[in-house]
N, C-alpha and C positions, 0 to 999 in steps of 0.2 A: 504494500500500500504506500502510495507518495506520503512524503512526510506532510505535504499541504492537506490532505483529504485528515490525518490524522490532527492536523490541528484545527479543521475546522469543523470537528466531530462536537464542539457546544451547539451548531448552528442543527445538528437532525433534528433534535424536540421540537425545533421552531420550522422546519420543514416538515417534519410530520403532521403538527398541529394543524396546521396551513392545508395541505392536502388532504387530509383525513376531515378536515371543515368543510373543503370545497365539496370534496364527495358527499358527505351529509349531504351540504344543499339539493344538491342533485338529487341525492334519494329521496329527498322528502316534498320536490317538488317546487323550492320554493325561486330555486335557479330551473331555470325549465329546460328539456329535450324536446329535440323535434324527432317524431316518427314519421311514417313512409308507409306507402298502401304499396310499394312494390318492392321486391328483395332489395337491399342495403347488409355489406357482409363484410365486418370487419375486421382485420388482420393486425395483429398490435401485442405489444408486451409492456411485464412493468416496467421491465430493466432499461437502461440509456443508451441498448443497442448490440448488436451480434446475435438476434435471435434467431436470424434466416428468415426474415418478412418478404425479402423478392422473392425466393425462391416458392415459398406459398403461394405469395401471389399469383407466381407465373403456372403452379401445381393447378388451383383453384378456375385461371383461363382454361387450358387444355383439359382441365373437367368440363366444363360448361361453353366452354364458343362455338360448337356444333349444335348446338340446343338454344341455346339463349344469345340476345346479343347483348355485349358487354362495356361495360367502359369502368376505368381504371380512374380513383379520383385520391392523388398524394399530396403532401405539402410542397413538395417541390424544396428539397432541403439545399439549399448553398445557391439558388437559383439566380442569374441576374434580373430578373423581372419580378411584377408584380402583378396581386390581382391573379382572375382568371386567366388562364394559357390553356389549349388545345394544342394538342401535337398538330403539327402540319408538315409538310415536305420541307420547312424553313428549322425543323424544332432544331438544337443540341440542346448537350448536357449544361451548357451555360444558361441557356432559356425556361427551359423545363426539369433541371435535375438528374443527376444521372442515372436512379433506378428509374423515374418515366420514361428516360429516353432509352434505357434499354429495352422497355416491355414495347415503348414505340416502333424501335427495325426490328423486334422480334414477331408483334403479332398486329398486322396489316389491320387487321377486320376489328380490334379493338378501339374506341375512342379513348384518350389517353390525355388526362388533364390534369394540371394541378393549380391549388386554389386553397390559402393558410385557412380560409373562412370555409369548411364544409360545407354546410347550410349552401352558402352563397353556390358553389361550387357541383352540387348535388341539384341546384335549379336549373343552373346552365346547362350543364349537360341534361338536364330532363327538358327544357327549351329546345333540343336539337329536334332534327326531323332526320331521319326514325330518329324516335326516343329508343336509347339502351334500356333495354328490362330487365338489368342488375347491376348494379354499383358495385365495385369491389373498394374499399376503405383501406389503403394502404398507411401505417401505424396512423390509428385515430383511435386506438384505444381511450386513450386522454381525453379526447376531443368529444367532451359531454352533453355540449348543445346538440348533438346529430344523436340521437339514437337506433344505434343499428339494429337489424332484426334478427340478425346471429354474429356471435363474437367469436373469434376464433384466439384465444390466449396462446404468446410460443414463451417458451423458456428452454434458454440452454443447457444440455445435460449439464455441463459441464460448470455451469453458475446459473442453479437452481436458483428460484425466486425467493423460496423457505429460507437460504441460506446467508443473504442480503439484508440489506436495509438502508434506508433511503440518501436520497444526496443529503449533504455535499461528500461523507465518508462514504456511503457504499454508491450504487448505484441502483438505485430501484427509482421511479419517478412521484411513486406514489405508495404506501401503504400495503403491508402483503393481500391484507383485505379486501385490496378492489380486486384480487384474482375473483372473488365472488361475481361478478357480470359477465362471466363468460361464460360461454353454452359449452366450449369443448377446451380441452387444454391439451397444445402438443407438444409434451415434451422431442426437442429439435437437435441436430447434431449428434447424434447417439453412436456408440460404436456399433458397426456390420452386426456384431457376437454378444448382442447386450442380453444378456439370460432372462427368463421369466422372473426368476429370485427378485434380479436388482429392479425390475420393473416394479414389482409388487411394494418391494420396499420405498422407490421413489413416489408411488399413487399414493402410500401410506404417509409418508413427509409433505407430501403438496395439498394433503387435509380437503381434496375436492369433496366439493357439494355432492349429493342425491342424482340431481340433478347434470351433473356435470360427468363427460366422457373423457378421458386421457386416454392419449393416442402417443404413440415414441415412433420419428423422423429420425433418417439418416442421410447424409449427402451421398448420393451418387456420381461419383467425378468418370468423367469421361476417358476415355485411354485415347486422345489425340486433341491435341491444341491447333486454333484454329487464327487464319491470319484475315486478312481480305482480300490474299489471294492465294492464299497455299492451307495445309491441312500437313499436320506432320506426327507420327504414330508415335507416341509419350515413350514407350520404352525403346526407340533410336535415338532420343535427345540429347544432344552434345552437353557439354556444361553448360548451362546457363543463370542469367540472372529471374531471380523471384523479384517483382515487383506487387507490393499490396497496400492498399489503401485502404482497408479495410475494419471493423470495427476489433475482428480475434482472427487472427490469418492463424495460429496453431492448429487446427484441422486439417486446411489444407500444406499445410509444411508437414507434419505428422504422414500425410499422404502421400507425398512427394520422397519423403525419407525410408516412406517401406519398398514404395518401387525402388529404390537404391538408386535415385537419382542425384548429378553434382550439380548442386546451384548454390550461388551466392544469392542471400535476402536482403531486400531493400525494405525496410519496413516502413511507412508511412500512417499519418493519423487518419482517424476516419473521413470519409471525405475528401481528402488533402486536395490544398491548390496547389497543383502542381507549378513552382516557380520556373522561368525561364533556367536557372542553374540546372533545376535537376532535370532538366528536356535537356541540357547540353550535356551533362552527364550521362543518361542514359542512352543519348543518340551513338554513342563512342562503345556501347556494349552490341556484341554481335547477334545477338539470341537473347530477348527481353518474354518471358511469359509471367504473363497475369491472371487476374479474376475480370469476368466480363462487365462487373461495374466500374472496373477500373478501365477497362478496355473502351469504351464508351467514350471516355475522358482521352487517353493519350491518344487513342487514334486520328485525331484531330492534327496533329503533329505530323508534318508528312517528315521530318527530319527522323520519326521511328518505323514510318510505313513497311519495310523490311524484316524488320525484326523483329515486329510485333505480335504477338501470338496470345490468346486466352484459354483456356481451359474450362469449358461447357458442364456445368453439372446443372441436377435436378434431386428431388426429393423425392425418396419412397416411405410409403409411411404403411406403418404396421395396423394389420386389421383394415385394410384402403378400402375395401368394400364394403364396411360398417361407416368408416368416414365421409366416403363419395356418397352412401344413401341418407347419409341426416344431411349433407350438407345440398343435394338433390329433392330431397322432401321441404327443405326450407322452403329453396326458390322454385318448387312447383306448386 
């Protein structure tokens, strides 16, 4: 733990207080939520990040885009704009964010927007012609004026919610108690080999509702990294450099290290602006692979166009046919 988090550990009571007040209001009505006569389905954690919320998000499109039409509504986190944004042929990750702008060249048929103000956000695109007939709420857990009509809680195996506690020492954003609003909770990032044992034992720690389904996520990483215009097979790969910008790159380093592959890591903060230095520094490596929300961001760089390469994964999540029918039963 930084020694800052530990000396500003008098300040929790007073963020706890704070947050566990707001929520009150909420529950009791006296701050108000707005609900929705059509599917709204939100993707969100306590913690201040690394749960795997794209990769849901993008789990929850390829469940529904052949059935339902969709649109994607995020905050647009580090964005230079403001206000409502619609992806268009004009979008980047400078305009819209770089998880919208990923789910943007990813999936053509989705409407893809971001907008700080939900509510507002949730209108516009319900304005459009067709209207989308389901919103996908990427991290708006928090975001209490919008009342979604199914929650979807992530927490990292590996920095449990139970195990937290809030800023500015640990990292939760709000109270373990708001895990209570969420319809499903999936534990995310799991190992391949996670035993029933430890399963049992984490639904037992995470103290879920009656009501409440836990589900355990694991990332599926791809066996070939991919460029914009080459495709090269993971276990041929020269040395290369790890770049990550990322909220907890230890999974996929963990991953990279069992295939027995040699790369140096460049670690970076989450989001990171990428400064002119470190584009001139990494333009000078011959073999640069990343995460594709980082990939978003420096491909913009024709100075890495060559040596730029991502690594493709997705989520498989346990018991998926008990998950795809509640989360199908929702939005029909």
């Amino acid at each position: 733990m930084k020694l800052i988090r530990i000396i500003l550990f008098p300040i929790v009571p007073i963020y706890f207080v704070i947050t566990w007040l707001r929520n009150l209001l909420f529950d009791m009505g006296i701050k108000s939520s707005k609900s929705y006569d059509f599917p709204v389905i939100c993707v969100g954690n306590l913690s201040t990040g690394g749960t795997g919320k794209t990769p849901m998000i993008e789990y929850l499109i390829r469940l529904l885009k052949d059935e339902k039409s969709l649109a994607t509504l995020s905050r647009g986190y580090k964005r230079k704009t403001e206000g409502f944004v619609l992806a268009d042929e004009n979008a980047t990750a400078d305009s819209i964010g770089d998880e919208p702008f990923q789910f943007y060249r990813k999936f053509k048929a989705v409407a893809v927007a971001v907008d700080a103000d939900r509510q507002n956000g949730i209108e516009a695109l319900r304005a459009m012609k067709p209207q989308p007939e389901v919103v996908l709420l990427d991290d708006a857990f928090q975001h209490r004026k919008v009342k979604a009509g199914f929650n979807i809680l992530l927490t990292a195996y590996n920095n449990l919610y139970y195990k937290d506690i809030v800023l500015p020492t640990g990292n939760l954003r709000e109270p373990r108690a708001g895990a209570g609003r969420a319809d499903v909770i999936v534990v995310t990032k799991c190992p391949n080999n996670l035993l029933d044992k430890e399963k049992i034992a984490v639904i037992k720690c995470l103290k879920a509702n009656k009501h409440q389904e836990v589900y355990f996520s694991y990332v599926d990483y791809a066996l070939r990294v991919i460029s914009a215009s080459n495709t090269l097979e993971l276990k041929a790969l020269p040395e290369f450099t790890l770049v990550t910008g990322i909220a907890n790159a230890k999974p996929l380093v963990d991953f990279l290290v069992e295939k027995g592959l040699k790369f140096d890591h460049l670690e970076f903060s989450d989001h990171y602006n990428f400064r002119t230095s470190d584009i001139e520094n990494l333009a000078s490596k011959s073999l640069i692979i990343t995460t594709e929300k980082d990939y978003v961001r420096l491909s913009s760089h024709g100075s890495l166009k060559d040596a730029l390469y991502y690594l493709p994964i997705e989520i498989q999540i346990d018991k998926s046919a008990q998950f795809n029918a509640a989360v199908k039963s929702f939005v029909n």
